[in-house]
DSSP file (Angstrom, degrees, kcal/mol; ACC not computed):
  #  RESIDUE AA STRUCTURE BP1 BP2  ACC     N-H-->O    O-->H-N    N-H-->O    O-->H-N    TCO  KAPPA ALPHA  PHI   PSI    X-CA   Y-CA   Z-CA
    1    1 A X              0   0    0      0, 0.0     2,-1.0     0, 0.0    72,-0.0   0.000 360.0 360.0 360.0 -37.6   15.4   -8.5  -25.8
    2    2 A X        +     0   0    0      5,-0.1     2,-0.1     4,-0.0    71,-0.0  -0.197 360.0 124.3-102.9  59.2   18.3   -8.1  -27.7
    3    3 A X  S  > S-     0   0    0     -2,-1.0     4,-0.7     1,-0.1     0, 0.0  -0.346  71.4 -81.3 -98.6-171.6   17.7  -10.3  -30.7
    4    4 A X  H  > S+     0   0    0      1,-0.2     4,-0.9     2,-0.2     5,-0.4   0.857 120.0  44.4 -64.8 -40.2   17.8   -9.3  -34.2
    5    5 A X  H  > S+     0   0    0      1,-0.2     4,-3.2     2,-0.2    -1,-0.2   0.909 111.4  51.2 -74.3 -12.7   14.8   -7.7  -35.1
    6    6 A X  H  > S+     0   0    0      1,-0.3     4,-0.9     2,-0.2     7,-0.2   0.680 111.9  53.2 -91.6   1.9   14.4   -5.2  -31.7
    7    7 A X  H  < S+     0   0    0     -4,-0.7    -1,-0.3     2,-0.1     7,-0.2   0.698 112.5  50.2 -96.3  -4.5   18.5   -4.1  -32.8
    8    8 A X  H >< S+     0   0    0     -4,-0.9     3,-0.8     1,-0.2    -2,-0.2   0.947 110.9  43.8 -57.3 -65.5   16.7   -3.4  -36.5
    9    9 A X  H 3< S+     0   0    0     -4,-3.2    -1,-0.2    -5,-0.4    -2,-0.1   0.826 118.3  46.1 -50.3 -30.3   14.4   -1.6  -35.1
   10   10 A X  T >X  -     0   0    0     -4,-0.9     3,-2.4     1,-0.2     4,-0.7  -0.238  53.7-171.6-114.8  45.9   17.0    0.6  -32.5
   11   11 A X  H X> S+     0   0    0     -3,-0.8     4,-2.2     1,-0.3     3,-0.6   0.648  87.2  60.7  26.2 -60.8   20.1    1.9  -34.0
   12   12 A X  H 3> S+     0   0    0      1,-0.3     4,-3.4     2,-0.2    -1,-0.3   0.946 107.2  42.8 -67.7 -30.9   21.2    2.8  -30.8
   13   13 A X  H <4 S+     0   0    0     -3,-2.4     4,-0.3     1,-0.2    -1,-0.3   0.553 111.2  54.7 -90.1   6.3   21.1   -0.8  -29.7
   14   14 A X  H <X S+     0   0    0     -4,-0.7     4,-0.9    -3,-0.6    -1,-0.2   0.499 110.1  53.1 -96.8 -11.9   22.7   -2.2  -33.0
   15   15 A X  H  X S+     0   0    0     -4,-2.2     4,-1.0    -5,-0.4     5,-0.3   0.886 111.4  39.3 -80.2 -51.1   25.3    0.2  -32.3
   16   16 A X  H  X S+     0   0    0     -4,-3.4     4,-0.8    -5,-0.3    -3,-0.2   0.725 115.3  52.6 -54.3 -23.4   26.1   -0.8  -28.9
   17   17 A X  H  > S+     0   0    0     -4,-0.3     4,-2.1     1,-0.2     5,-0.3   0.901 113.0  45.8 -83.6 -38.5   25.7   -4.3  -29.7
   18   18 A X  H  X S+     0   0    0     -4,-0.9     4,-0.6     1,-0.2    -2,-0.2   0.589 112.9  48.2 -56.3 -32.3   28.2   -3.7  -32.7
   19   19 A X  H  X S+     0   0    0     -4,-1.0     4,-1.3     2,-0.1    -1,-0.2   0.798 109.9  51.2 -94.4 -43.8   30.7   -1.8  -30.6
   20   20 A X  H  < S+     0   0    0     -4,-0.8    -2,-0.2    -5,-0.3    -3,-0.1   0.890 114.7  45.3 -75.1 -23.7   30.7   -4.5  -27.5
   21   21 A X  H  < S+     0   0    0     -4,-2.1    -1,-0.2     1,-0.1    -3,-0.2   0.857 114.6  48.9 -93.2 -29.0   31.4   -7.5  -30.2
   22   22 A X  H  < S+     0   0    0     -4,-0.6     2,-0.3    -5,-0.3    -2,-0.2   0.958 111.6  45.2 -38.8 -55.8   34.1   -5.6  -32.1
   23   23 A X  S  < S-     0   0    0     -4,-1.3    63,-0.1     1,-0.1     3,-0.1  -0.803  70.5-143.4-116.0 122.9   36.4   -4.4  -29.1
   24   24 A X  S    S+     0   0    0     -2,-0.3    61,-2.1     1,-0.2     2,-0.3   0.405  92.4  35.6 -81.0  11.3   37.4   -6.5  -26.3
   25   25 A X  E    S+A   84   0A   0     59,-0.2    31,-2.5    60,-0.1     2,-0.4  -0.913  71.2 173.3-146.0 137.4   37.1   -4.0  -24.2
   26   26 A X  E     -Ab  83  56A   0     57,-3.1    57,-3.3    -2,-0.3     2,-0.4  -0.980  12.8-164.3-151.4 130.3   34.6   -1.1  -24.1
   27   27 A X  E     -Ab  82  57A   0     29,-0.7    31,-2.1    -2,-0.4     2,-0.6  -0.881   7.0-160.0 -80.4  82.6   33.8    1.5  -21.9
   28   28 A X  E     +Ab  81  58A   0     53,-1.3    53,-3.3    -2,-0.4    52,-0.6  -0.530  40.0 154.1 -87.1 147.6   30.7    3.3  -22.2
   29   29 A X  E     - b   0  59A   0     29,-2.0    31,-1.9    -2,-0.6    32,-0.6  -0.779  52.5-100.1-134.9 159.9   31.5    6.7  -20.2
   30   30 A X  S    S-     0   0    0     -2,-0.3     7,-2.5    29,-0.2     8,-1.6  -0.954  97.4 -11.3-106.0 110.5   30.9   10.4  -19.6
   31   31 A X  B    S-D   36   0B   0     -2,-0.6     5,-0.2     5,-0.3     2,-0.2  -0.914  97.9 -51.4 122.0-153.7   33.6   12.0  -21.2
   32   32 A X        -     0   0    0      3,-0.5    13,-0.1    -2,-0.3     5,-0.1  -0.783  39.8-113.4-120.7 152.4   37.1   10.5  -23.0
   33   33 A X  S >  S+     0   0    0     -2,-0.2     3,-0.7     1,-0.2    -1,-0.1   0.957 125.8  49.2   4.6 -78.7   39.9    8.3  -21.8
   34   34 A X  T 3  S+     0   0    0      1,-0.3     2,-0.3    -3,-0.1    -1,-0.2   0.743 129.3  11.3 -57.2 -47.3   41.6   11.4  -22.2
   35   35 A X  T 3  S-     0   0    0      0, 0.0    -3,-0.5     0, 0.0    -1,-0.3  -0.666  75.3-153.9-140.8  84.9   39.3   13.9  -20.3
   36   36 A X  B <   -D   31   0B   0     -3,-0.7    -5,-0.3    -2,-0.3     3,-0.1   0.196   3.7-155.3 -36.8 167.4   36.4   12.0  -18.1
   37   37 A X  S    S+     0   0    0     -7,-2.5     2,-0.4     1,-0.2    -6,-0.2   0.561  75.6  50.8-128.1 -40.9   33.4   14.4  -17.6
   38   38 A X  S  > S-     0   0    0     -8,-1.6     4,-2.4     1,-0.1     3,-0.5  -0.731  75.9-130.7-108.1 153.5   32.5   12.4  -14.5
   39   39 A X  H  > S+     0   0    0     -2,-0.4     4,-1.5     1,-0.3     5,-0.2   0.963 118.6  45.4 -30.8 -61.8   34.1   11.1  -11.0
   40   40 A X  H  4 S+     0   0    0      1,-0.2    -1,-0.3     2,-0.2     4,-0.1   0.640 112.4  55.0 -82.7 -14.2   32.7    7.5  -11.5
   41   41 A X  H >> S+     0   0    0     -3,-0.5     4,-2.6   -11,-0.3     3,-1.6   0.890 112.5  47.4 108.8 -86.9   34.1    7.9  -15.5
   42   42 A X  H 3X S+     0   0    0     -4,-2.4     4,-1.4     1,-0.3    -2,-0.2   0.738 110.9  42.1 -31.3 -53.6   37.4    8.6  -14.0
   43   43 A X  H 3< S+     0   0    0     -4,-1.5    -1,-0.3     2,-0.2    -2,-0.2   0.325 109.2  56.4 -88.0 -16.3   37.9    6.1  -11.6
   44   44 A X  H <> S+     0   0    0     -3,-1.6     4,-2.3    -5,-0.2     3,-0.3   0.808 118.2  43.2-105.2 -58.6   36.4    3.1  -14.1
   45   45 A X  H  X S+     0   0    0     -4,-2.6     4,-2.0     1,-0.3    -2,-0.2   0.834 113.7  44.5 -70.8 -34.1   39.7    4.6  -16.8
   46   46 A X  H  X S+     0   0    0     -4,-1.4     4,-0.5    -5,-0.4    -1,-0.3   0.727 116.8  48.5 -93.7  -8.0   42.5    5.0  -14.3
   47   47 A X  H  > S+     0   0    0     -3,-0.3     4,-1.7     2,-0.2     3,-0.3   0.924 117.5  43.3 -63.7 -51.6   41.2    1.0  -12.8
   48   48 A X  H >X>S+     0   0    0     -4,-2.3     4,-1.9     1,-0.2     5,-1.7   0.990 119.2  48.7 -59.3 -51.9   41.3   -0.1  -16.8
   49   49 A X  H 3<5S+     0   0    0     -4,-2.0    -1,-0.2     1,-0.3    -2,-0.2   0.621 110.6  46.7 -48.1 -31.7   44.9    2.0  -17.0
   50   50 A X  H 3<5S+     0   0    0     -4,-0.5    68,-0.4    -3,-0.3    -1,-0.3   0.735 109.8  47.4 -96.0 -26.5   46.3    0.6  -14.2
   51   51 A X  H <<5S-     0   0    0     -4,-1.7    -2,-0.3    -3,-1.2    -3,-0.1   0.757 113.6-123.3 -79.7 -21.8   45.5   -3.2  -14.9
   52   52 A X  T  <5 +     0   0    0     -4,-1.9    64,-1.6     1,-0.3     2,-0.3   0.603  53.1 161.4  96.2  47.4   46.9   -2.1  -18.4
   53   53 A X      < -     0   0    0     -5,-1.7     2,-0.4    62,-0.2    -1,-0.3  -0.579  38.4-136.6 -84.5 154.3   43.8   -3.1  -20.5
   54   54 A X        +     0   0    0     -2,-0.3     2,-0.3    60,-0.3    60,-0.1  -0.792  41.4 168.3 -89.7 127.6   43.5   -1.5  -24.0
   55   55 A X        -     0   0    0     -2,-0.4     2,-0.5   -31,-0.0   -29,-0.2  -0.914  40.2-111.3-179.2 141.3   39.8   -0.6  -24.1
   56   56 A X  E     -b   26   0A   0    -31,-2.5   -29,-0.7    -2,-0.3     2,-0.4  -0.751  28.0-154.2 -74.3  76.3   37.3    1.5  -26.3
   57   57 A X  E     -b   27   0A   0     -2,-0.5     2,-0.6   -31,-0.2   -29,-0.2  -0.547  10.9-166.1 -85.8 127.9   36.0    4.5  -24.4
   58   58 A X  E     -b   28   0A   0    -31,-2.1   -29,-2.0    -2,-0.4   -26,-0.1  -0.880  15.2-134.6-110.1 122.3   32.7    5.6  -25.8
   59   59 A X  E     -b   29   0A   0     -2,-0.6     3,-0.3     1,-0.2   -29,-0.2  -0.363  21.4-179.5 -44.9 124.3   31.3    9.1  -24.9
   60   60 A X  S >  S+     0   0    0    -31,-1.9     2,-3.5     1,-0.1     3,-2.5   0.834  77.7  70.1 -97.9 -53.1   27.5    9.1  -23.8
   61   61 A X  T 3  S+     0   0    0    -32,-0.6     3,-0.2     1,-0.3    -1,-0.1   0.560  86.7  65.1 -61.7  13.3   27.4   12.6  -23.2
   62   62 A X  T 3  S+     0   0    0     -2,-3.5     2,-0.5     1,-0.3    -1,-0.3   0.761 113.9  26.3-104.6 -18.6   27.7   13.4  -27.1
   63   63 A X    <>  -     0   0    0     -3,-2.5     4,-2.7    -4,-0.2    -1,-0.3  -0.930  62.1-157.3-135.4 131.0   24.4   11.9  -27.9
   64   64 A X  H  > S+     0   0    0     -2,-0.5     4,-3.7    -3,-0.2     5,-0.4   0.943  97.3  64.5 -69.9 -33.9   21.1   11.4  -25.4
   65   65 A X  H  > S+     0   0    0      2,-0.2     4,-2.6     1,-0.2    -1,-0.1   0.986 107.6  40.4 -17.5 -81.0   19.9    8.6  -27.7
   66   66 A X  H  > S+     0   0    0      1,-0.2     4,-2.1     3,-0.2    -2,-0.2   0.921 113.0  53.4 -66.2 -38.8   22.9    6.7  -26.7
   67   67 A X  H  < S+     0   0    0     -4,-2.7    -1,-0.2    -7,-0.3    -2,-0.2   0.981 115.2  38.1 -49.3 -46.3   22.9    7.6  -23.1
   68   68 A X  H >X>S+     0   0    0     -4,-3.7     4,-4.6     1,-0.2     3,-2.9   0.959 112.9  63.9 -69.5 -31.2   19.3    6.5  -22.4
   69   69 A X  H 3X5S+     0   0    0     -4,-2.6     4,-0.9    -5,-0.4    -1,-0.2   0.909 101.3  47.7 -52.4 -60.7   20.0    3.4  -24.9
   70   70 A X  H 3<5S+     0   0    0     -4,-2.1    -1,-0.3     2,-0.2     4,-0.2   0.151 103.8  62.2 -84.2  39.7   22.5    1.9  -22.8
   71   71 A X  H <>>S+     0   0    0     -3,-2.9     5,-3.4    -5,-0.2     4,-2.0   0.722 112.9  32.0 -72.9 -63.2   20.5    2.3  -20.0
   72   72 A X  H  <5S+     0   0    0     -4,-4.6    -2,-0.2     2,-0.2    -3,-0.2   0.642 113.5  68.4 -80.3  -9.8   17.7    0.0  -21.4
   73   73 A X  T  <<S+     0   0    0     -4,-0.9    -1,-0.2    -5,-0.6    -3,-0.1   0.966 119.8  19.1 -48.2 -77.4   20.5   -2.2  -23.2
   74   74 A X  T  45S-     0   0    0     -4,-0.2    -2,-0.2     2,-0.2    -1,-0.1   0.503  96.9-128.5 -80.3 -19.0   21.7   -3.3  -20.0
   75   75 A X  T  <5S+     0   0    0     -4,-2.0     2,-0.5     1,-0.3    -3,-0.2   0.906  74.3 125.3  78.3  39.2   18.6   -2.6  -17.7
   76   76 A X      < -     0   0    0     -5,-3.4    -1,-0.3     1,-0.1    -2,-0.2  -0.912  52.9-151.9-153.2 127.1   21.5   -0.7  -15.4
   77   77 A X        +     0   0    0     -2,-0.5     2,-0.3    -3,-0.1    -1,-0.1   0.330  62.0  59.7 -86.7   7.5   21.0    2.8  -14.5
   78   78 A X  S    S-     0   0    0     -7,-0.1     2,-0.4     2,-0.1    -2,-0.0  -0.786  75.0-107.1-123.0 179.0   24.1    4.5  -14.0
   79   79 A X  S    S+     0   0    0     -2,-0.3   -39,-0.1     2,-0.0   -50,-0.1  -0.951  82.1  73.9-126.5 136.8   27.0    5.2  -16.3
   80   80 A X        -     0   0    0    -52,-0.6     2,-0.5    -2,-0.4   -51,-0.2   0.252  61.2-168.2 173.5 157.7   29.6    4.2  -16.6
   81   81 A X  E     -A   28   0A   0    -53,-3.3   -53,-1.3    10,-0.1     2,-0.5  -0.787   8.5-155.8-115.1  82.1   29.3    0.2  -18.3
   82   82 A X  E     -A   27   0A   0      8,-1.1     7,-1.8    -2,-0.5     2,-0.5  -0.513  10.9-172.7 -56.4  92.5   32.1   -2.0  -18.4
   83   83 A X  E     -AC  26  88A   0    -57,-3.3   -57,-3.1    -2,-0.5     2,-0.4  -0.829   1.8-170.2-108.5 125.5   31.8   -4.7  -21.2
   84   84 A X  E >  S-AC  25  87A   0      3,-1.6     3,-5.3    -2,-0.5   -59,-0.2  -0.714  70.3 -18.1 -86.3 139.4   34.4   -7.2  -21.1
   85   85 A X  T 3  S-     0   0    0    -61,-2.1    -1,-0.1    -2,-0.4   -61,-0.1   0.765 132.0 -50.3  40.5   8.9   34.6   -9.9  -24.5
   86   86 A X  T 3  S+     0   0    0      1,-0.4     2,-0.4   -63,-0.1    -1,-0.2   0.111 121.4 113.0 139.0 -14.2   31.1   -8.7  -25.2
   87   87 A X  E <   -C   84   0A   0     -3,-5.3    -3,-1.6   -67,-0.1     2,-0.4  -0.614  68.6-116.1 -98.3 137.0   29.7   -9.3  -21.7
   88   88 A X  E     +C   83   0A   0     -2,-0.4    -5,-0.2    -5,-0.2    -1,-0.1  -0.436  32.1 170.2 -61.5 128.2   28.5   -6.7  -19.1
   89   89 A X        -     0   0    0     -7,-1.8     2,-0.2    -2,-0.4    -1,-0.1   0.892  45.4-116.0-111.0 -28.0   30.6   -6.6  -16.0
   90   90 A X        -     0   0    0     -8,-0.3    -8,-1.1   -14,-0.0    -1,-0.2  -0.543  32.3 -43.7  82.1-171.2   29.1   -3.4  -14.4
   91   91 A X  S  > S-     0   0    0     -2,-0.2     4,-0.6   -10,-0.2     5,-0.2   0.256  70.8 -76.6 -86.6-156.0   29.6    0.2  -13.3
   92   92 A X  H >> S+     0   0    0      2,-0.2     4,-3.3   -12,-0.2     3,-1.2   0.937 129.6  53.0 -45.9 -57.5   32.3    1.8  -11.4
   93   93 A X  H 3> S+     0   0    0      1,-0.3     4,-6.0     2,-0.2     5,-0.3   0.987 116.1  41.6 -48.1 -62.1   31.3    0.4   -7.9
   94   94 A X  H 3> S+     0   0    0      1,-0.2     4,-1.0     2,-0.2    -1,-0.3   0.769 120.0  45.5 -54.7 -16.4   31.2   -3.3   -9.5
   95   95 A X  H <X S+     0   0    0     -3,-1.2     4,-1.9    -4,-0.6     5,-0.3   0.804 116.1  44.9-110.4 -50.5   34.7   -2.5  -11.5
   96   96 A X  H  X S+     0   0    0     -4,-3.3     4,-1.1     2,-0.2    -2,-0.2   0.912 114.1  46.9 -75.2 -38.9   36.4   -0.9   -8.5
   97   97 A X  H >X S+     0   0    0     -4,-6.0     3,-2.0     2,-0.2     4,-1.8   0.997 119.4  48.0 -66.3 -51.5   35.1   -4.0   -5.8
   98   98 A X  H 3<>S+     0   0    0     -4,-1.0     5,-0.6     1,-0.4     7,-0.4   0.911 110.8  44.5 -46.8 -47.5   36.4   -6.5   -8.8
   99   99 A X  H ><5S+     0   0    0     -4,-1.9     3,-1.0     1,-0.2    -1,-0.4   0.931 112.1  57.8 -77.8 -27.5   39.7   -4.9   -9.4
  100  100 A X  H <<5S+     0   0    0     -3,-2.0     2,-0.4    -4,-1.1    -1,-0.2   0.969 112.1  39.3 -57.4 -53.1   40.2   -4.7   -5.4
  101  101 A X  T 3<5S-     0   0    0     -4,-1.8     2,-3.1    -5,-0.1    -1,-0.4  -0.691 120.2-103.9-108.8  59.7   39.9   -8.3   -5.0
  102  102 A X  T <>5S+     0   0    0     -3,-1.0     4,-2.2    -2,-0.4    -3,-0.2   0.339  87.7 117.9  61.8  -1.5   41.7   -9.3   -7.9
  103  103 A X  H  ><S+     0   0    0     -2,-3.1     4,-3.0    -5,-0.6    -1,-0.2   0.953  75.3  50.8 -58.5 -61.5   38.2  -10.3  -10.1
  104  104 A X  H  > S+     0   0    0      2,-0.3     4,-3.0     1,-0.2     5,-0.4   0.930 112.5  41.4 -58.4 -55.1   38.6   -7.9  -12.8
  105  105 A X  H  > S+     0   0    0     -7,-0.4     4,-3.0     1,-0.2     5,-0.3   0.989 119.5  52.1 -72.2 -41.5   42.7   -8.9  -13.9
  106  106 A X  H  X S+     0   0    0     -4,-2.2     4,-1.5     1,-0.2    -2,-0.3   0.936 114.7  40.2 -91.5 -40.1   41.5  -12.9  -13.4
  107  107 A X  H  X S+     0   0    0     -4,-3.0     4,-4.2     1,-0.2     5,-0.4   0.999 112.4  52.2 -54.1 -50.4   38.3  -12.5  -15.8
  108  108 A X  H  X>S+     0   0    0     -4,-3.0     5,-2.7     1,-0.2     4,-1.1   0.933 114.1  44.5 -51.8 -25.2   40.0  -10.5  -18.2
  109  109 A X  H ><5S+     0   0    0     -4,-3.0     3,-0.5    -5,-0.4    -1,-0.2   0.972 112.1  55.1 -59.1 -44.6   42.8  -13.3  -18.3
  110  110 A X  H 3<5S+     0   0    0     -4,-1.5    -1,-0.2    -5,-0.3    -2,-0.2   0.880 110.2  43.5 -61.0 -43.5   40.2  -15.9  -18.4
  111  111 A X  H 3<5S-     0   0    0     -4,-4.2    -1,-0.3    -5,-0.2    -2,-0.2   0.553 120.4-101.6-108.6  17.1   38.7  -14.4  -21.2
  112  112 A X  T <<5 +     0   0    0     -4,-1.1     2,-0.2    -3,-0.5    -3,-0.2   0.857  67.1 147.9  87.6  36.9   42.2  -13.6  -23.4
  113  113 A X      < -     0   0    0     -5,-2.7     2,-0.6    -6,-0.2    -1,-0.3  -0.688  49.1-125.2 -65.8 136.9   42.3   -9.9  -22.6
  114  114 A X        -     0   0    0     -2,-0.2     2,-0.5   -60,-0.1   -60,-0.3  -0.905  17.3-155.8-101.6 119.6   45.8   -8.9  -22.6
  115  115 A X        +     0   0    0     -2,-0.6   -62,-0.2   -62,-0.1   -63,-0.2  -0.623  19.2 176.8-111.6 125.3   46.5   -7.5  -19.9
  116  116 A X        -     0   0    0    -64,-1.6     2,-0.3    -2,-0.5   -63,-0.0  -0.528  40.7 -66.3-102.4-176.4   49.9   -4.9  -20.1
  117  117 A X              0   0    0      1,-0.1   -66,-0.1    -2,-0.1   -65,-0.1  -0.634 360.0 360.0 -66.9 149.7   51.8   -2.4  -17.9
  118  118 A X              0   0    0    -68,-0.4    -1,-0.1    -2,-0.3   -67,-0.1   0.281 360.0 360.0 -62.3 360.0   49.9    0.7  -16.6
């Protein structure tokens, strides 16, 4: 699905695809970092913030193109999207069980995220 010619064709998904291999860490979100627009938004930034990852929060709510786009990117129906090193890890729920149980800090390590203080 995500080959060359259907990101030709979709902007939005040559933009997403372009933003997740740039940034080793990328948030797509409702809101900023700075000022979440949603609960599950919040809780996904102050998880990255507290393991002390450096990560790329991208706003959905500034275009509907992009919202619905990484919907069908990822085939996963909520926002907010965690991609670690290029890969989907999943929304809040998935981000929040991971970081509980120690999953989240031992992939990012695994995959040469540096991980700093909160």
């Amino acid at each position: 699905m995500n080959d060359t010619a259907t990101q030709a064709a979709d902007p939005v998904h040559a933009f997403i695809a372009d933003t997740v291999s740039q940034h080793d860490v990328v948030l797509f979100m409702k809101g900023t970092p700075d000022q979440p627009r949603c609960g599950f938004s919040s809780l996904a930034v102050q998880i990255l913030d507290h393991v002390g990852a450096a990560f790329v929060g991208v706003d959905v709510l500034q275009d509907e193109s992009l919202r619905e786009g990484i919907k069908a990117f990822t085939d996963w129906p909520t926002i907010p999207q965690l991609y670690v090193k290029g890969e989907f890890v999943g929304g809040s729920d998935i981000v929040r069980e991971m970081f509980q149980s120690g999953e989240l800090q031992a992939l990012m390590s695994e995959k040469g995220v540096v991980l700093g203080e909160a």
